[in-house]
FIROGU-585783 format. One record per residue: x, y, z of N, C-alpha, C, O in turn; chain; residue in one letter. Coordinates in steps of 0.1 Angstrom, whole numbers. Example, Ala and Ser with C-alpha at 12.3 -4.5 7.8 and 13.67 -1.06 7.14 Angstrom:
BEGIN
(node (132,-57,78),(123,-45,78),(132,-33,78),(142,-33,85),'A','a')
(node (128,-22,71),(137,-11,71),(129,0,79),(134,11,80),'A','s')
//
This chain:
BEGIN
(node (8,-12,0),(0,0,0),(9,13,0),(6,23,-7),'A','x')
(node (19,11,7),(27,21,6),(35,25,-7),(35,36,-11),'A','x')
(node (42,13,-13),(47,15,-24),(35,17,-31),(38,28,-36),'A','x')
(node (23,16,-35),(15,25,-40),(12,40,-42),(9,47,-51),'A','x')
(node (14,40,-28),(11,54,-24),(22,63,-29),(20,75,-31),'A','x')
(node (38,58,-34),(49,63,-33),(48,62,-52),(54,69,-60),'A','x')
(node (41,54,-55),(39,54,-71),(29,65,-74),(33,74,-80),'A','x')
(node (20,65,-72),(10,78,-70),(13,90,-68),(8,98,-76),'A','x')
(node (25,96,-56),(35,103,-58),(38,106,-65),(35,118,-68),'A','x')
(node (47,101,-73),(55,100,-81),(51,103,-93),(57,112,-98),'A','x')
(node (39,96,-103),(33,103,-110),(28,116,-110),(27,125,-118),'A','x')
(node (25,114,-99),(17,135,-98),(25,141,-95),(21,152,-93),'A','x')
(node (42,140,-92),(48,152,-94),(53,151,-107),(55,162,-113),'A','x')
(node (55,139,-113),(63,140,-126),(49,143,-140),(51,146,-151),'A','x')
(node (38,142,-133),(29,150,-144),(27,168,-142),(24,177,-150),'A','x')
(node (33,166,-126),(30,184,-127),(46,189,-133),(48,199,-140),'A','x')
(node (55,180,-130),(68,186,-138),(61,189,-156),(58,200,-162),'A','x')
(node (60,176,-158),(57,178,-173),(43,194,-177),(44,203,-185),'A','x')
(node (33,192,-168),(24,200,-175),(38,219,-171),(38,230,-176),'A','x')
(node (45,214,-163),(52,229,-157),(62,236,-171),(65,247,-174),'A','x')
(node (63,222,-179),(78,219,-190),(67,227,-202),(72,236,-209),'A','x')
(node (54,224,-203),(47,225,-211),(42,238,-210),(39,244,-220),'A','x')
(node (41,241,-201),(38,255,-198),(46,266,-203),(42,275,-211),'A','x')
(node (61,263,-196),(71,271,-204),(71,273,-216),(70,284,-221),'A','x')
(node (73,259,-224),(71,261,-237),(64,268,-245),(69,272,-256),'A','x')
(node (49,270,-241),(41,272,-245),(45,295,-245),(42,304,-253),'A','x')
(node (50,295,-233),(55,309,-232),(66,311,-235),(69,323,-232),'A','x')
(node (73,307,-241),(85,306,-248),(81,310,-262),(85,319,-269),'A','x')
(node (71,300,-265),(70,304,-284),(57,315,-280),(52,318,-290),'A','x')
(node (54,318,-273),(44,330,-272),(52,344,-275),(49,353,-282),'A','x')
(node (66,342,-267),(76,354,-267),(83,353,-279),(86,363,-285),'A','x')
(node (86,342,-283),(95,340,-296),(83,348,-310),(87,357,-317),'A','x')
(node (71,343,-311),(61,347,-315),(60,366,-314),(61,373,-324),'A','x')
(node (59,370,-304),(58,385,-301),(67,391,-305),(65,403,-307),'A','x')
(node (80,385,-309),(95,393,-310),(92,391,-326),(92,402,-332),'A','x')
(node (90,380,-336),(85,379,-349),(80,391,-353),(83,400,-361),'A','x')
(node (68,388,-345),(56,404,-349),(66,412,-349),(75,411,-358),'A','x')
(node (66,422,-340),(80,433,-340),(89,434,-345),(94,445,-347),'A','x')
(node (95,422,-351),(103,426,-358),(100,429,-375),(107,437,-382),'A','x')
(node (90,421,-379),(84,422,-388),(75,439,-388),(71,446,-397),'A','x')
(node (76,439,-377),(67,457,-380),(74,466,-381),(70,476,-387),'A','x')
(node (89,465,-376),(100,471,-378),(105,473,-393),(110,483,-399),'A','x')
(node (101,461,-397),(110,459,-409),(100,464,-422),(102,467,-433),'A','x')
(node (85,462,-414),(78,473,-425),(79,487,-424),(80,495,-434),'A','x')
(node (80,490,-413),(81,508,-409),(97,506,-414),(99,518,-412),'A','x')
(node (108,502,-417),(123,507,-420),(116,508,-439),(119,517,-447),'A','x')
(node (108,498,-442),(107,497,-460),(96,511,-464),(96,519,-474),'A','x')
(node (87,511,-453),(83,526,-460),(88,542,-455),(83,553,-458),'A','x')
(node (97,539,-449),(103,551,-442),(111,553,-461),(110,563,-468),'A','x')
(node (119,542,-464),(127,541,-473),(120,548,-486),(125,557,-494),'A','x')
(node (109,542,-485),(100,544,-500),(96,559,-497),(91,565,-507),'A','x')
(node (95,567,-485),(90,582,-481),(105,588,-486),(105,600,-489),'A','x')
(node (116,581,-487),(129,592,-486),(129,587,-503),(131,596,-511),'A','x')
(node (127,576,-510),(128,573,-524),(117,587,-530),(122,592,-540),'A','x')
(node (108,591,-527),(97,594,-530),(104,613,-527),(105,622,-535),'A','x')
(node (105,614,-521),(113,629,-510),(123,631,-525),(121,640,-534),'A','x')
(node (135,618,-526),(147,622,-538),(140,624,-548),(144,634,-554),'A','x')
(node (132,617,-553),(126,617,-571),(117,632,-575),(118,637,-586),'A','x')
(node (109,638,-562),(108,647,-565),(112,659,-565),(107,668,-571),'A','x')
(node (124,659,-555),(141,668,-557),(147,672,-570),(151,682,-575),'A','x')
(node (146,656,-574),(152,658,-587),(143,658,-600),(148,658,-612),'A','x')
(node (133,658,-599),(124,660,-609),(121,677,-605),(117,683,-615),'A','x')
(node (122,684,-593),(117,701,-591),(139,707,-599),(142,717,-606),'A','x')
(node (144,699,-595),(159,707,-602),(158,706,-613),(163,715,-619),'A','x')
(node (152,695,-622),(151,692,-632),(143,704,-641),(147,711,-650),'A','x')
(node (130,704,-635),(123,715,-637),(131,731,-639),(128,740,-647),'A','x')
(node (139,731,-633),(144,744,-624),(156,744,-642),(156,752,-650),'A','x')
(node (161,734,-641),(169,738,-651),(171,741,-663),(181,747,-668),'A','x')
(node (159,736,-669),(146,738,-682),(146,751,-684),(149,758,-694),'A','x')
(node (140,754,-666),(135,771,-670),(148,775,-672),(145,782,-682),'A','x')
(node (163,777,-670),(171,781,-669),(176,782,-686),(179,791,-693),'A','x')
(node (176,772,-687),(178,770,-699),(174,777,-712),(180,781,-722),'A','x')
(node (157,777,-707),(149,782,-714),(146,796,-714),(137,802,-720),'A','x')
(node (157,804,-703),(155,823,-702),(170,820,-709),(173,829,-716),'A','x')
(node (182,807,-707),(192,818,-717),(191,813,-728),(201,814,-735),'A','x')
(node (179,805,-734),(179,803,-750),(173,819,-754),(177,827,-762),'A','x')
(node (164,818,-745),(156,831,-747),(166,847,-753),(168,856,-761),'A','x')
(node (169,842,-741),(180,859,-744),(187,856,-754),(192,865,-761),'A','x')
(node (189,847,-756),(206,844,-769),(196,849,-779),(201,858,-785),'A','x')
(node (183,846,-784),(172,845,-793),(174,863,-796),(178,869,-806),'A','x')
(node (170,867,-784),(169,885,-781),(180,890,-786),(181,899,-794),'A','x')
(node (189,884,-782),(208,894,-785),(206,888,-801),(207,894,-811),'A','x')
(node (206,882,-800),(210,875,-822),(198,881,-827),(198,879,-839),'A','x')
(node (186,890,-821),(179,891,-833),(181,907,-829),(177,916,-837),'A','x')
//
């Protein structure tokens, strides 16, 4: 009866170890899981930060672009004025 009793024991601490192992685990990939997210939102907010500064340059250089047309196009002008 006793070695019963000590087998009975024994299972119920080694099922509370296991459900304790399982538990961990279970918060383990909860945190491993949370750190994914985040890092994945990181890595969306770094790709459109990028695409705001791609977007910032193209129309830099499409307003200098502009800019230098007109420039262009006041000393075509004058050369037109002085030659005629």
């Amino acid at each position: 009866m006793a070695e019963q009793h000590n087998i009975i024991c024994i299972q119920d601490s080694t099922s509370e170890k296991e459900e304790e192992e399982e538990e961990e685990e279970e918060e383990e990939e909860e945190e491993e899981e949370e750190e994914e997210e985040e890092e994945e939102e990181e890595e969306e907010e770094e790709e459109k930060e990028e695409e705001e500064e791609e977007e910032e340059e193209e129309e830099e250089e499409e307003e200098e672009e502009e800019e230098a047309v007109v420039v262009l196009m006041e000393q075509t002008g004058r050369r037109e004025k002085i030659e005629k």
